[in-house]
PyMOL Python script that loads the backbone (N, CA, C, O; Angstrom):
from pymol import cmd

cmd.read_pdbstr("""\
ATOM      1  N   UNK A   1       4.768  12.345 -13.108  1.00  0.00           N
ATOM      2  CA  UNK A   1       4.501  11.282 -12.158  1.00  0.00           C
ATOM      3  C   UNK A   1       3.235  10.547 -12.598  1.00  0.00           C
ATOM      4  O   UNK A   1       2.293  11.287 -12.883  1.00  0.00           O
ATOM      5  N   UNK A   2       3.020   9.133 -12.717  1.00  0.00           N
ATOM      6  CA  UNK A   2       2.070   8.736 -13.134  1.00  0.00           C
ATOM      7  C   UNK A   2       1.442   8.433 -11.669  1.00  0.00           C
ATOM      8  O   UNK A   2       2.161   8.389 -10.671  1.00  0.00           O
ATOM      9  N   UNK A   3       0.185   8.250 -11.629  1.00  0.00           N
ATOM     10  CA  UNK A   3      -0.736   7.526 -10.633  1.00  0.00           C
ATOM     11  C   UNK A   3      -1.779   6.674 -10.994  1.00  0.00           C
ATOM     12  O   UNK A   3      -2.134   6.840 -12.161  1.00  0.00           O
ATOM     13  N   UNK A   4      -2.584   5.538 -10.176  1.00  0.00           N
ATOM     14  CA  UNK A   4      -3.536   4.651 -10.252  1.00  0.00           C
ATOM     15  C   UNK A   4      -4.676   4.989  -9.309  1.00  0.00           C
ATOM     16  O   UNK A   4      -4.584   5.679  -8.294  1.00  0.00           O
ATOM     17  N   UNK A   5      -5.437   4.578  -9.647  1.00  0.00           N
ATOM     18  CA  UNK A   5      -7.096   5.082  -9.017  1.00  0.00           C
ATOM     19  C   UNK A   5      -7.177   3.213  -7.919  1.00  0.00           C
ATOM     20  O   UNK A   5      -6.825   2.194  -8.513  1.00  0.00           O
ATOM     21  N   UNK A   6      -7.442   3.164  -7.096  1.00  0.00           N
ATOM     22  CA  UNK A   6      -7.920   1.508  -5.970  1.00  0.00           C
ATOM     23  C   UNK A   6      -8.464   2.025  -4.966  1.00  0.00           C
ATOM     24  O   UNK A   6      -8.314   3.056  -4.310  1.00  0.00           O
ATOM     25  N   UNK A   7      -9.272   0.944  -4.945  1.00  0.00           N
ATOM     26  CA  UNK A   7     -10.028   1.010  -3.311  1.00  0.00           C
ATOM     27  C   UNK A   7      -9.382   0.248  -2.579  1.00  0.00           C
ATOM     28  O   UNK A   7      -8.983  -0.879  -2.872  1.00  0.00           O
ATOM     29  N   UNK A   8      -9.214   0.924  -1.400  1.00  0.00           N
ATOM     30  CA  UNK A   8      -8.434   0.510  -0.365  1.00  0.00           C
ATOM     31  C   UNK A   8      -8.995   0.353   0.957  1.00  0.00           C
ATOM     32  O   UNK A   8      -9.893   1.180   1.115  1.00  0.00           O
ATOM     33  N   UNK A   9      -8.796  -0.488   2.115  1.00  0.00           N
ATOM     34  CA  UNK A   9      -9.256  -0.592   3.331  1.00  0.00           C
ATOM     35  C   UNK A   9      -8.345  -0.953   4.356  1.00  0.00           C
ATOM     36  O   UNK A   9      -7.479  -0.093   4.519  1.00  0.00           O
ATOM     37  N   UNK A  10      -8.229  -2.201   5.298  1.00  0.00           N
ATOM     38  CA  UNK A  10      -7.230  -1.702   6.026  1.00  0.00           C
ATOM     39  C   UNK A  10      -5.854  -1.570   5.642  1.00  0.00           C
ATOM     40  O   UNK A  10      -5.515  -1.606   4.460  1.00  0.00           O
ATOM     41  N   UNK A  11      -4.867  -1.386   6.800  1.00  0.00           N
ATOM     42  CA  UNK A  11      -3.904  -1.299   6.099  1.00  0.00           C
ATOM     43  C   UNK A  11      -3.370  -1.295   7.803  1.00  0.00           C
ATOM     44  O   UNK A  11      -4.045  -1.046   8.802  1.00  0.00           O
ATOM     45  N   UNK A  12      -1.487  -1.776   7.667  1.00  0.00           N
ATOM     46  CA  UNK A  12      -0.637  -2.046   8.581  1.00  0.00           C
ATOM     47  C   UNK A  12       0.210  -0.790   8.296  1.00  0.00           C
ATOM     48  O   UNK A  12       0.471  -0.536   7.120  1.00  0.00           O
ATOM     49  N   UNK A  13       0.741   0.160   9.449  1.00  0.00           N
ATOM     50  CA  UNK A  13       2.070   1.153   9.165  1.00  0.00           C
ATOM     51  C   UNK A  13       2.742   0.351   9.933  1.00  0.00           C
ATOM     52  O   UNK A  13       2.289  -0.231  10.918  1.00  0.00           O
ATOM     53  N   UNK A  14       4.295   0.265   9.342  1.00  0.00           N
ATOM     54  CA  UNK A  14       5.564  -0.075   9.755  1.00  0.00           C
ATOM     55  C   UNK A  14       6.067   1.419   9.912  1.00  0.00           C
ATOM     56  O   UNK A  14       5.986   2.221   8.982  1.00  0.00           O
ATOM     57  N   UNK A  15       6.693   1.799  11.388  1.00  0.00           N
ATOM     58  CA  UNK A  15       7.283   2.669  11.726  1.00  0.00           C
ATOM     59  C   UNK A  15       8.326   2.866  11.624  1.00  0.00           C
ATOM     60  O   UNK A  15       8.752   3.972  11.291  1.00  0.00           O
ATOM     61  N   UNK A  16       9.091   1.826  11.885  1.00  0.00           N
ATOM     62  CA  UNK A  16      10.441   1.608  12.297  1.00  0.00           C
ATOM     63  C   UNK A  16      11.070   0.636  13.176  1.00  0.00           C
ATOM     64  O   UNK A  16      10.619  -0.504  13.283  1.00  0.00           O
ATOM     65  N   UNK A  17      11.786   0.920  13.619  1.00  0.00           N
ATOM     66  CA  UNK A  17      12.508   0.066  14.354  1.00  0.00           C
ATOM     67  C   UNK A  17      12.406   0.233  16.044  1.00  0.00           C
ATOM     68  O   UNK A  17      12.722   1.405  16.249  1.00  0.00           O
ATOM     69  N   UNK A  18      12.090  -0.451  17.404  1.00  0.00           N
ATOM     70  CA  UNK A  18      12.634  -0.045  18.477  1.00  0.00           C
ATOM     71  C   UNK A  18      14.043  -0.125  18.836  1.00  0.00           C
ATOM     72  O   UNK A  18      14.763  -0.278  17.849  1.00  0.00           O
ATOM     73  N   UNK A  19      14.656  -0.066  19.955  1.00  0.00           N
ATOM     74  CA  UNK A  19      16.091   0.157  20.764  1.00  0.00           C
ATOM     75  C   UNK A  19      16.562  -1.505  20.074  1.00  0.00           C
ATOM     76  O   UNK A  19      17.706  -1.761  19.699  1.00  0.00           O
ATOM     77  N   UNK A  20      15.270  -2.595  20.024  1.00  0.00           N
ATOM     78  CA  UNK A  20      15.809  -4.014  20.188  1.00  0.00           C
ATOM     79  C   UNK A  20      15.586  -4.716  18.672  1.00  0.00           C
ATOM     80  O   UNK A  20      15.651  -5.927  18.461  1.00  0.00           O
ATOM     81  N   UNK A  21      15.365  -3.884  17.866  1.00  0.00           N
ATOM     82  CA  UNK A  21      15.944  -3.906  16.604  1.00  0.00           C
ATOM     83  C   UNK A  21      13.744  -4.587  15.804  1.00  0.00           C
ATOM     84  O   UNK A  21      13.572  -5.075  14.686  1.00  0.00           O
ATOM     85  N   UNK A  22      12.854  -4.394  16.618  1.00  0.00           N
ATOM     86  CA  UNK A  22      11.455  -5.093  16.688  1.00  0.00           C
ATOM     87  C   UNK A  22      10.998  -4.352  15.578  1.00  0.00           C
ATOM     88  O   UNK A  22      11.759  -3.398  15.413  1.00  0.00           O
ATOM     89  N   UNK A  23      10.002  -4.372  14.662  1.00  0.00           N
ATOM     90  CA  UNK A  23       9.421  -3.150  14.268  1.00  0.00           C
ATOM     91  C   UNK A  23       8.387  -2.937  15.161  1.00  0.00           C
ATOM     92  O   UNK A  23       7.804  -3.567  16.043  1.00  0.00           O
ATOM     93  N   UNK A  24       8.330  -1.310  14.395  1.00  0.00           N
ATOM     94  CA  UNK A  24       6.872  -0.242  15.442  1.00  0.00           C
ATOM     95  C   UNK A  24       5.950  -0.690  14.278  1.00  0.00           C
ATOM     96  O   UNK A  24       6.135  -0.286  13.130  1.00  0.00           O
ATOM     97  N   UNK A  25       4.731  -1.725  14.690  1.00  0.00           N
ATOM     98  CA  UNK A  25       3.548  -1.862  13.824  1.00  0.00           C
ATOM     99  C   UNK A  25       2.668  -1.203  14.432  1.00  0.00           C
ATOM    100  O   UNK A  25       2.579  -1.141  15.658  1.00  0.00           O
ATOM    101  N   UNK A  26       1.748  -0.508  13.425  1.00  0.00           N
ATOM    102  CA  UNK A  26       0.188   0.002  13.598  1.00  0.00           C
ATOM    103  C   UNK A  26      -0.812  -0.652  12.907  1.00  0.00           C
ATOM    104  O   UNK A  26      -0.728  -0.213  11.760  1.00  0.00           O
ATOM    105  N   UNK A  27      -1.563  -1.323  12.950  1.00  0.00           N
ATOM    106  CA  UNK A  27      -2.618  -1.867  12.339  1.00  0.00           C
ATOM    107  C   UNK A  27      -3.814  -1.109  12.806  1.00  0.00           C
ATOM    108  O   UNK A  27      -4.371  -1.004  13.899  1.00  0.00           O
ATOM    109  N   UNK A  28      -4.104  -0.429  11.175  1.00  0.00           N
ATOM    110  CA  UNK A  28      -5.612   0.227  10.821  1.00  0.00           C
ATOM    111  C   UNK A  28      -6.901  -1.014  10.325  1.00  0.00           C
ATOM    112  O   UNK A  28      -6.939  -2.031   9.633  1.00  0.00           O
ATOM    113  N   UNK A  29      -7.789  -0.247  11.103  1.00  0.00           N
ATOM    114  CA  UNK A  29      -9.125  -0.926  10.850  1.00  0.00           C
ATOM    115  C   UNK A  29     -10.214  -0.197  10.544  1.00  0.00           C
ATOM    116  O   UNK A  29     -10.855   0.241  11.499  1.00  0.00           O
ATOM    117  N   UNK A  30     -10.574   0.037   9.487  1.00  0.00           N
ATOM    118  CA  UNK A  30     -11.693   0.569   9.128  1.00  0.00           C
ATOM    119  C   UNK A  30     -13.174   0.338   8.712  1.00  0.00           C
ATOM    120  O   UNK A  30     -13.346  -0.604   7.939  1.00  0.00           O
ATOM    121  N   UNK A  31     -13.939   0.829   8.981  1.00  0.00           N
ATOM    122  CA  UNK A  31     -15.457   0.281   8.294  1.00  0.00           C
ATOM    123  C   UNK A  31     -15.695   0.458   6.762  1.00  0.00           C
ATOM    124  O   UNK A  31     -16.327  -0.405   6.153  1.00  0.00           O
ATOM    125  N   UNK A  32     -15.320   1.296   6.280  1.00  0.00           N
ATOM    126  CA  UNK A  32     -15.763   1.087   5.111  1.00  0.00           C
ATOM    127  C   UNK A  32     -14.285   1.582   3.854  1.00  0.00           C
ATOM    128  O   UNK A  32     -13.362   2.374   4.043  1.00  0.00           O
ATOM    129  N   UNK A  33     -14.570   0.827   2.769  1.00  0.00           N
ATOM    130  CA  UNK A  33     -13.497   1.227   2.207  1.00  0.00           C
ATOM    131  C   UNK A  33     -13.481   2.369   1.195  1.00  0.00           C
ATOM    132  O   UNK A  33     -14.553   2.761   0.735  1.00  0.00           O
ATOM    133  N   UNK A  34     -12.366   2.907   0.834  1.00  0.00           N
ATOM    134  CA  UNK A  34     -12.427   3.806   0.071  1.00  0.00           C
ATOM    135  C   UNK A  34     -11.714   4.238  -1.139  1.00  0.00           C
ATOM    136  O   UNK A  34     -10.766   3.470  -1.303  1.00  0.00           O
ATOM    137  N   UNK A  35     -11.760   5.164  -2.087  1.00  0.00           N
ATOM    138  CA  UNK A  35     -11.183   5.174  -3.493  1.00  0.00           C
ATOM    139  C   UNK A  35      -9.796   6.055  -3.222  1.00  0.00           C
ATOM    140  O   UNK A  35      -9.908   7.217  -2.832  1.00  0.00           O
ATOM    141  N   UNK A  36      -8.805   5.607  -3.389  1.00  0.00           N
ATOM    142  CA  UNK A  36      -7.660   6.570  -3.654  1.00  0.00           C
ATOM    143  C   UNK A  36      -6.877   6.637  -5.025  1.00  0.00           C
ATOM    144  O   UNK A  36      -6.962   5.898  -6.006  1.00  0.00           O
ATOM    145  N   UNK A  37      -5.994   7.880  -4.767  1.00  0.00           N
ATOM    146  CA  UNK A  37      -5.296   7.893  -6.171  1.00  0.00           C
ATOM    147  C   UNK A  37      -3.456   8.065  -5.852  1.00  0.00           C
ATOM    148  O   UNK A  37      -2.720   8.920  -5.359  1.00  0.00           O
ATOM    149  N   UNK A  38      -3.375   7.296  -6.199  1.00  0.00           N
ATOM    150  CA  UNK A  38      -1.470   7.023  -5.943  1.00  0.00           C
ATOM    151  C   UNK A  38      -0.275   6.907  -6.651  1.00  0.00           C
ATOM    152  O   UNK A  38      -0.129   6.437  -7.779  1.00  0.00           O
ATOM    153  N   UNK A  39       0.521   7.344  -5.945  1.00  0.00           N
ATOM    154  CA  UNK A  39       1.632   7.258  -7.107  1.00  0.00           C
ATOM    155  C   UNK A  39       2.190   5.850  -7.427  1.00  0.00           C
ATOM    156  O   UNK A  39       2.083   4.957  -6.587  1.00  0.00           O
ATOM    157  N   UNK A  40       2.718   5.656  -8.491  1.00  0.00           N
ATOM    158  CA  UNK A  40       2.781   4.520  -8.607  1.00  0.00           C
ATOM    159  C   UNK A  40       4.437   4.498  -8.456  1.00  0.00           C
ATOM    160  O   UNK A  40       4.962   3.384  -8.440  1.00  0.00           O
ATOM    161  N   UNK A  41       5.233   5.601  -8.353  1.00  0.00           N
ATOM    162  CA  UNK A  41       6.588   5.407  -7.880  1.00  0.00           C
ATOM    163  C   UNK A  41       6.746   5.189  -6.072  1.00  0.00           C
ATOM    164  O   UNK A  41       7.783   5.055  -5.422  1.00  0.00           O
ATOM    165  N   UNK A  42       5.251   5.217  -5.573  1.00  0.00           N
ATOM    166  CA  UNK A  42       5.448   5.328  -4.292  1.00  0.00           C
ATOM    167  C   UNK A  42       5.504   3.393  -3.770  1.00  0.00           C
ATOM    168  O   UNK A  42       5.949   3.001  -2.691  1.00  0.00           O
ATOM    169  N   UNK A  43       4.929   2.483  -4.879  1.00  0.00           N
ATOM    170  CA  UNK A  43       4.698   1.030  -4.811  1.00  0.00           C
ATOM    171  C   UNK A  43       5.932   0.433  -4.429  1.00  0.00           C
ATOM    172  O   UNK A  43       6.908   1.054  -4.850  1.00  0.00           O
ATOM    173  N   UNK A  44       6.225  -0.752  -3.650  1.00  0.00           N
ATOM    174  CA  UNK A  44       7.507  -1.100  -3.319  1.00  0.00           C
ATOM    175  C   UNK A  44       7.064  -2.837  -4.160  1.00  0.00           C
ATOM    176  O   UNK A  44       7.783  -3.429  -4.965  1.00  0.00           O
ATOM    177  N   UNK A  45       5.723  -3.290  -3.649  1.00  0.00           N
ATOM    178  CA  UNK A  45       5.220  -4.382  -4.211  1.00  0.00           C
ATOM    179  C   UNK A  45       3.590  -4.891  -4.428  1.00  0.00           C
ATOM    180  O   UNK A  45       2.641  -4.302  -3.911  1.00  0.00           O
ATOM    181  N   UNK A  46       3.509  -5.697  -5.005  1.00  0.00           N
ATOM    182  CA  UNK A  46       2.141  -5.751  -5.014  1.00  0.00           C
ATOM    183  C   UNK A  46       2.175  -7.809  -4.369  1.00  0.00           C
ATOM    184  O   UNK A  46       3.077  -8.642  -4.443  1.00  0.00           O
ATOM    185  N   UNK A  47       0.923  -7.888  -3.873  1.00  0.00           N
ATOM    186  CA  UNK A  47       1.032  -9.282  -3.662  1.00  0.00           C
ATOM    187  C   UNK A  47      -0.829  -9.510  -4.000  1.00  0.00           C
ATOM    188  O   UNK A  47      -1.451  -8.494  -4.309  1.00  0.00           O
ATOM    189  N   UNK A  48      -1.514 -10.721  -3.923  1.00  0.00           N
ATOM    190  CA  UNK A  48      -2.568 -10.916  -4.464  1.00  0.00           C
ATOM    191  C   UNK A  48      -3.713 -10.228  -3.050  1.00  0.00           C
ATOM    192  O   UNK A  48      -4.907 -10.443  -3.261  1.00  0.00           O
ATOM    193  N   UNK A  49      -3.409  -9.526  -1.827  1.00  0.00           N
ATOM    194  CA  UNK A  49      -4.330  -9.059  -0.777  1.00  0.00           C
ATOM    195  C   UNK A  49      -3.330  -7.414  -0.765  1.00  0.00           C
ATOM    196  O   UNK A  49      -3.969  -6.366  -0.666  1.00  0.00           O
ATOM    197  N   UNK A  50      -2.123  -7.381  -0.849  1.00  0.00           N
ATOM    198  CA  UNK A  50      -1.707  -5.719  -0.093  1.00  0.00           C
ATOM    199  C   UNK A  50      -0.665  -5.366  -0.953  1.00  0.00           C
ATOM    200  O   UNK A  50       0.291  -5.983  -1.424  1.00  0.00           O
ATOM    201  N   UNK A  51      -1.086  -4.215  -1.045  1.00  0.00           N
ATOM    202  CA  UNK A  51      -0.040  -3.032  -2.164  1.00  0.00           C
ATOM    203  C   UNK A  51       1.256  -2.637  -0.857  1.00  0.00           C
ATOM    204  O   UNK A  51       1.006  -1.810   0.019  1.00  0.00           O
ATOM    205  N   UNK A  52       2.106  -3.099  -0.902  1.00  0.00           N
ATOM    206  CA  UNK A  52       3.322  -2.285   0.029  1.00  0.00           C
ATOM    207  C   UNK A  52       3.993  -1.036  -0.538  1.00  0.00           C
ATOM    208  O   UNK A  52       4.607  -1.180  -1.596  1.00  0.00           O
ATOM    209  N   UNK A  53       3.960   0.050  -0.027  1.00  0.00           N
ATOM    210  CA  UNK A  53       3.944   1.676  -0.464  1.00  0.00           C
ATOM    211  C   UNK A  53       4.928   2.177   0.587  1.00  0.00           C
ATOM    212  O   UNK A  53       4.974   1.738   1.736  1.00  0.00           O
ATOM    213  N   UNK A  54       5.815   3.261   0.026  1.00  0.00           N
ATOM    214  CA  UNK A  54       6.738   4.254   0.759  1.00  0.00           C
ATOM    215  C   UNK A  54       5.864   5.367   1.456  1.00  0.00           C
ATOM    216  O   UNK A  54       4.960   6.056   0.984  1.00  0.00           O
ATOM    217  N   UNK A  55       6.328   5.339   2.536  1.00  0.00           N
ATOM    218  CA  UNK A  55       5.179   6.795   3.085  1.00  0.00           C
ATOM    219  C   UNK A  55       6.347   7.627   3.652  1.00  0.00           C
ATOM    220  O   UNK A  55       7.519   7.322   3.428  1.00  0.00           O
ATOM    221  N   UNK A  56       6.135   8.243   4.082  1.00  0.00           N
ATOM    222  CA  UNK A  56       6.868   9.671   4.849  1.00  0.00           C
ATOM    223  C   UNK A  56       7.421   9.392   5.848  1.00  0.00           C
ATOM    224  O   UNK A  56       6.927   8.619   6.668  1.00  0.00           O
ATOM    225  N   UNK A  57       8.949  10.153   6.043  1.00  0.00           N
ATOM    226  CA  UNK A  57       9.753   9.432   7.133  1.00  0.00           C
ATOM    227  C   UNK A  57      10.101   8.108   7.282  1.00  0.00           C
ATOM    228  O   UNK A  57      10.021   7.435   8.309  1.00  0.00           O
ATOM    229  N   UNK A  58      10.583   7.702   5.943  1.00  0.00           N
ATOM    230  CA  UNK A  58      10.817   6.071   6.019  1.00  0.00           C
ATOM    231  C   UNK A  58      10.062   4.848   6.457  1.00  0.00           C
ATOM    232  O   UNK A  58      10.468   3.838   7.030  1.00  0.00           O
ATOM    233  N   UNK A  59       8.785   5.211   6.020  1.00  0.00           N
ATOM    234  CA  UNK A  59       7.717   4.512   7.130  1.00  0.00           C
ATOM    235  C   UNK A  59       7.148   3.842   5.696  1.00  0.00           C
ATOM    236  O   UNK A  59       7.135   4.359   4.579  1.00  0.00           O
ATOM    237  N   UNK A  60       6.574   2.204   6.214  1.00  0.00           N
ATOM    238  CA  UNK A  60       6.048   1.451   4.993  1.00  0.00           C
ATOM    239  C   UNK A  60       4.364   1.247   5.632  1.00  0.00           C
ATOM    240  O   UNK A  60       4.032   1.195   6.817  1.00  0.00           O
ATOM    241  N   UNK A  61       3.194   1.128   4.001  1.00  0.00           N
ATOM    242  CA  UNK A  61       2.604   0.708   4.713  1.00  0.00           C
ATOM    243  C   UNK A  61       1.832  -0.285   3.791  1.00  0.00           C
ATOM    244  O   UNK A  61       1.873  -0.166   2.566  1.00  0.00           O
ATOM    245  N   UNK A  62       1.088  -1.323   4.452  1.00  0.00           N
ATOM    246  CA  UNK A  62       0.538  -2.639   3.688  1.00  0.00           C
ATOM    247  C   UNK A  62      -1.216  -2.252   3.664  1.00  0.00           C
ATOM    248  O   UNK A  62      -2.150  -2.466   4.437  1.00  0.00           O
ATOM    249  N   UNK A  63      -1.074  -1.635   2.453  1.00  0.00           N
ATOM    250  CA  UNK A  63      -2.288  -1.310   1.815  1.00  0.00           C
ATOM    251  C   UNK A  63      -3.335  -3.109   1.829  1.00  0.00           C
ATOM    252  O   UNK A  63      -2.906  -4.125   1.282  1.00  0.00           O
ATOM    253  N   UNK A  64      -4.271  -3.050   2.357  1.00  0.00           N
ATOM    254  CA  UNK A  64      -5.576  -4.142   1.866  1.00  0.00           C
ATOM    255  C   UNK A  64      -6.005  -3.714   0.595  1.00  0.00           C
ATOM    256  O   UNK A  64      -6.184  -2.523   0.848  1.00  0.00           O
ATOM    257  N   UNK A  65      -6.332  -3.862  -0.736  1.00  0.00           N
ATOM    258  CA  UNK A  65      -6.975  -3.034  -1.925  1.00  0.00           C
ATOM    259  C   UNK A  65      -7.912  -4.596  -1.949  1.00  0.00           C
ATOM    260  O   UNK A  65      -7.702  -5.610  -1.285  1.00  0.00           O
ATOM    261  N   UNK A  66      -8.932  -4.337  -2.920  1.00  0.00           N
ATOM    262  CA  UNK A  66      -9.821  -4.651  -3.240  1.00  0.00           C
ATOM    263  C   UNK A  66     -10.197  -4.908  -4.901  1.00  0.00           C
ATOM    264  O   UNK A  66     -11.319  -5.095  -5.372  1.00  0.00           O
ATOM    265  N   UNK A  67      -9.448  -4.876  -5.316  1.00  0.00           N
ATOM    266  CA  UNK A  67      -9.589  -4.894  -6.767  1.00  0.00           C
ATOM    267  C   UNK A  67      -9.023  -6.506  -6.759  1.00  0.00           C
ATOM    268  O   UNK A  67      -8.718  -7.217  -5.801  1.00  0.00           O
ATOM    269  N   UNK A  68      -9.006  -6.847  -8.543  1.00  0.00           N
ATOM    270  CA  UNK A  68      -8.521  -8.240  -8.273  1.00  0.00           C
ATOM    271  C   UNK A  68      -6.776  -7.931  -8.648  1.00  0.00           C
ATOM    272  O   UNK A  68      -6.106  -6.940  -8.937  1.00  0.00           O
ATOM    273  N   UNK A  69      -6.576  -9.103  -8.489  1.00  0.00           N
ATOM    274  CA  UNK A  69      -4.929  -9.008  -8.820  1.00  0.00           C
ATOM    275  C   UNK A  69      -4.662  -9.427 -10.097  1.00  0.00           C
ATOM    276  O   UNK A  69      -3.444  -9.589 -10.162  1.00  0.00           O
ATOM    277  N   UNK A  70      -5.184  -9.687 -11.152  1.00  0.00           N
ATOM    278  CA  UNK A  70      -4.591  -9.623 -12.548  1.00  0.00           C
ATOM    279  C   UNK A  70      -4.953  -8.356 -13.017  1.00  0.00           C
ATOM    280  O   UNK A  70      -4.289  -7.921 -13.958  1.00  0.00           O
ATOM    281  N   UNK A  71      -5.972  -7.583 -12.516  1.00  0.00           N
ATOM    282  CA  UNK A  71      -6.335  -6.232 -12.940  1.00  0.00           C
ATOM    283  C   UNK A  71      -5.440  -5.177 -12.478  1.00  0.00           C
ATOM    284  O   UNK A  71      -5.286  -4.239 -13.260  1.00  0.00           O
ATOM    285  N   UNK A  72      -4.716  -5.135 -11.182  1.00  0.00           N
ATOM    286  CA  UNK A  72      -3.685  -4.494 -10.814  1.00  0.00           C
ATOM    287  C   UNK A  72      -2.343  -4.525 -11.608  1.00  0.00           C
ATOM    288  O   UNK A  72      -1.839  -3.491 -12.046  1.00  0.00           O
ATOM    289  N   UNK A  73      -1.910  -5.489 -11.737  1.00  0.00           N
ATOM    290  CA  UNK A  73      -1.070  -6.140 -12.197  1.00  0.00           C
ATOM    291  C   UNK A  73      -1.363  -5.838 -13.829  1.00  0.00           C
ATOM    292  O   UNK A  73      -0.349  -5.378 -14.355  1.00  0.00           O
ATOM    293  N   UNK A  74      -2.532  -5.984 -14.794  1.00  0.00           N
ATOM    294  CA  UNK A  74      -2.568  -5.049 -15.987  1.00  0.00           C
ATOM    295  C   UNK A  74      -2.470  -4.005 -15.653  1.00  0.00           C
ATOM    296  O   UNK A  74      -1.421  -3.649 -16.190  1.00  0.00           O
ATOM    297  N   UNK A  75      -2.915  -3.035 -14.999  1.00  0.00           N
ATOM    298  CA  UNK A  75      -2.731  -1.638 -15.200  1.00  0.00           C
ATOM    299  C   UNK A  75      -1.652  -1.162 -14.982  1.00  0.00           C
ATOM    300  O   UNK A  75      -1.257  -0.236 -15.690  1.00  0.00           O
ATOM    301  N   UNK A  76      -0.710  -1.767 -13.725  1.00  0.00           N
ATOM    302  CA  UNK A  76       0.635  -1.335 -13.547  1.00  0.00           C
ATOM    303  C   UNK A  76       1.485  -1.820 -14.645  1.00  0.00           C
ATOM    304  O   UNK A  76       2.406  -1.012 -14.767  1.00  0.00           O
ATOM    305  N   UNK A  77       1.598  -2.833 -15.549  1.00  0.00           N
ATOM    306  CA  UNK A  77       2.204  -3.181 -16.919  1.00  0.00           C
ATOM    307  C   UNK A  77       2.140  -1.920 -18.134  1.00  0.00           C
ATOM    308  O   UNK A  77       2.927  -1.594 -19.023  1.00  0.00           O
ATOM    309  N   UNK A  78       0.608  -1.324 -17.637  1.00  0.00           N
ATOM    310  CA  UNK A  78       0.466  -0.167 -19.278  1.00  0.00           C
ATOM    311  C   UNK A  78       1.145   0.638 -18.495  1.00  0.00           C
ATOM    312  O   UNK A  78       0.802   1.732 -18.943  1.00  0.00           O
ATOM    313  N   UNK A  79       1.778   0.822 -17.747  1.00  0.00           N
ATOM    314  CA  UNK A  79       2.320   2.408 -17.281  1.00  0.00           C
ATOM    315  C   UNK A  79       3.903   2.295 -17.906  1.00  0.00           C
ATOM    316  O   UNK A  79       4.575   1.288 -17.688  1.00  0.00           O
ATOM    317  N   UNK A  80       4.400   3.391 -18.672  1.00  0.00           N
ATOM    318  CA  UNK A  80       5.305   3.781 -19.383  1.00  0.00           C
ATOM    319  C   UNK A  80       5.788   3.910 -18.485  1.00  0.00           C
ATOM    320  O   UNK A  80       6.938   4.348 -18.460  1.00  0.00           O
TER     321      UNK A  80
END
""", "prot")
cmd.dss("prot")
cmd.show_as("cartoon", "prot")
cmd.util.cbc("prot")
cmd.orient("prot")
């Protein structure tokens, strides 16, 4: 499994769905940001503000990262 090292801060969970077809949003807010390390099979997309990632129980979530976006975007290219 390969992984990537980003700092990350807030971030939105998509839950699911209610009875009326809505999604269940959570929006995280945090003070300070922090370094994680991830899989990179867990990425669904990248856009130039939020990494969108598979989480547990079918649940998505919209990573904020902090790095720039041609630097993301190189490092996810060198990965075999």
């Amino acid at each position: 499994m390969k992984y990537i090292e980003l700092t990350f801060k807030n971030h939105t969970i998509v839950h699911g769905f209610d009875a009326r077809n809505q999604e269940i949003i959570e929006e995280v807010e945090v003070k300070e940001s922090s370094r994680k390390i991830i899989a990179v099979d867990r990425i669904l997309s990248v856009s130039k503000k939020f990494i969108l990632m598979k989480y547990a129980y079918d649940r998505i979530i919209y990573w904020e990262y902090e790095e720039d976006y041609e630097y993301v975007k190189e490092i996810l290219s060198k990965i075999d």
